[in-house]
N, C-alpha and C positions, 0 to 999 in steps of 0.2 A: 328715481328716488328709491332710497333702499330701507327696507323695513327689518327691522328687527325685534326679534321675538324674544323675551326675557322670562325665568321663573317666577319674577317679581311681579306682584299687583299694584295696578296704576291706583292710585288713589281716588279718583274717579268712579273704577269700579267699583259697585255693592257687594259686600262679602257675599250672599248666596249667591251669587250669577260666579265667585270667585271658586265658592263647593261645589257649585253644578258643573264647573269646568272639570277641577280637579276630579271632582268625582266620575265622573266621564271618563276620564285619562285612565284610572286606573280600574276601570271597567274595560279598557283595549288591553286585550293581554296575547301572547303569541302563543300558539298552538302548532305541533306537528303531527303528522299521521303514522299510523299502524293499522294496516289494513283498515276498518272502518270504523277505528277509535282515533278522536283527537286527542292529544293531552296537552292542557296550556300548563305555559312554563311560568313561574313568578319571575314578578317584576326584578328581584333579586338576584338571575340567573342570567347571565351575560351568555347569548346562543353566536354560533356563525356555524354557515354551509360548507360543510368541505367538498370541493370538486375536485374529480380527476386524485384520489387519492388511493393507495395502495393499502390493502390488509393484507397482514401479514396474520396467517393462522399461528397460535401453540398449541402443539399435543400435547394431547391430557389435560388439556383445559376443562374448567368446568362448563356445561352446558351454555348458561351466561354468557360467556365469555366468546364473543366472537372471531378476537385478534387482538392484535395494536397497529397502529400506523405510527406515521412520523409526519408533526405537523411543524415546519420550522427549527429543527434540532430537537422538538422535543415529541417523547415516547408518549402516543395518547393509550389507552386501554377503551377498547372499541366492546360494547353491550348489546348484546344480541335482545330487543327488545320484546321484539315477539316470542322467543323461547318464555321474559319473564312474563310477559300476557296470557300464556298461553294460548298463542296465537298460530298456525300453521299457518309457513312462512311460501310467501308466496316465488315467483322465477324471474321476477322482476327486479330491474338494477335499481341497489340500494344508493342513496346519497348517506354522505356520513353530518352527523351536527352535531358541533362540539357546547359542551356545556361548561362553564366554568361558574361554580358558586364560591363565595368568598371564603367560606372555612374549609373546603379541600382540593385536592387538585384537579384539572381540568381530564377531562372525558369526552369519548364521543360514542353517539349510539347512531345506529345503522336505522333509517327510516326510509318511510313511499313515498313522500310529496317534500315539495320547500316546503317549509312553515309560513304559517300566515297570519294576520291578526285579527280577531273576532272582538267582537262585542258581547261579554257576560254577560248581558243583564235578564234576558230573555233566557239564557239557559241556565242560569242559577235557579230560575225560578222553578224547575222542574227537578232541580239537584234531589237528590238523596245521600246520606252517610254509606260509606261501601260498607258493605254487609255482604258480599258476595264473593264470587271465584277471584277478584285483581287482590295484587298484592296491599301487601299492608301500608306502601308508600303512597296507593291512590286513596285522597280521601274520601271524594264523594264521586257520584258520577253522575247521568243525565242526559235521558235523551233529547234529542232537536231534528228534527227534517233527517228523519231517516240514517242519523249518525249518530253516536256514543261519544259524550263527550265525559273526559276523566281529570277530576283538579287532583292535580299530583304535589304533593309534601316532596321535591328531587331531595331534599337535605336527608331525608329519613332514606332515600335511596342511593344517594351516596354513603353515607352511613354503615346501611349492610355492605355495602361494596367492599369497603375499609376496612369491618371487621369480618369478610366473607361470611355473612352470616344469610347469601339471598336463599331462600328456598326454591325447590323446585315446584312450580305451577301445575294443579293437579289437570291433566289433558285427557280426558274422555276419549275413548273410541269405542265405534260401533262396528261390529262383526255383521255384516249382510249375508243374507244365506245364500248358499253357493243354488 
C-alpha cells in the first residue's frame, strides 16, 4: 500500500498539531560550513553540490572572487567565502554549492563540508544581532556545541555582488617575536 504525503490538512487534523508541524518544518533549515562557522541558507534559496567541477581562475580579480566554472552551458561566478569571512583558508579540497535565489542569477561558493540540515530552535535561542567583524549580509549569529552558527540575508549578498559593492573583511594579524 502506498502512502502519500500532501501539503494539505486532513480535516481531522486540529489546527495547532497543523502549526506545530509547519512550524517544525520551517525550523529545519540547511546549513553549510566555513571552517567552524555554519551558515543556514533560507528556505527561499534553492542549493545543490557541485562534484568533480573545474575553476577556472581570472586575473585581476577581486579578492572575492574565486573563479567561474561551467555548470551545464552555463558560466557560474564561484565566491571565495572565507576571504568574505575573514577566514584563513584552509589546504583542504573545496566542494562547490551553487546557490540560485529568485531575483538573481545563480552562483556558487567554494565550502568544507556537504551541507546539512539542523534544527533552529535551540540555536536561535542563543542568537545575537551581528554587531561584529561578519559582514553586513550576516544577520545574527550564535553559538551551539562549540560551533558558530550565522543566519545569513544571501539576498543582501547577492546584492553587493551585483553592484560589486562587497568590502574587504578587516583580517588581523599577529607579528611573533623572532
Amino acid at each position: 500500500m502506498k502512502k502519500h504525503i500532501t501539503n494539505s490538512t486532513d480535516s481531522t487534523t486540529p489546527p495547532s498539531v497543523t502549526s506545530a508541524v509547519e512550524e517544525s518544518f520551517h525550523r529545519q533549515l540547511f546549513c553549510y560550513e566555513i571552517d567552524n562557522h555554519r551558515i543556514f541558507v533560507e528556505p527561499k534559496i534553492k542549493i545543490e553540490v557541485l562534484e568533480k567541477t573545474v575553476i577556472y581562475p581570472i586575473p585581476h580579480a577581486p579578492k572575492w572572487y574565486a573563479g567561474v566554472t561551467s555548470l551545464r552551458g552555463n558560466i557560474l561566478t564561484i565566491v571565495n567565502m572565507h576571504f568574505l569571512l575573514g577566514i584563513a583558508e584552509t589546504k583542504t579540497e573545496k566542494r562547490l554549492l551553487r546557490l540560485e535565489h529568485p531575483d538573481f542569477p545563480p552562483l556558487a561558493i567554494a565550502i568544507d563540508n556537504l551541507p546539512h540540515q539542523r534544527d533552529t530552535k535551540e540555536i536561535e535561542k542563543n542568537s545575537h544581532s551581528n554587531q561584529s567583524h561578519y559582514p553586513q549580509w550576516v544577520t545574527s549569529t550564535s553559538k551551539y556545541n562549540n560551533s558558530t552558527f550565522l543566519f545569513a540575508d544571501h539576498s543582501a549578498l547577492f546584492e553587493a555582488m551585483k553592484n560589486n559593492t562587497i568590502k574587504q573583511p578587516v583580517i588581523t594579524t599577529v607579528n611573533l617575536p623572532h
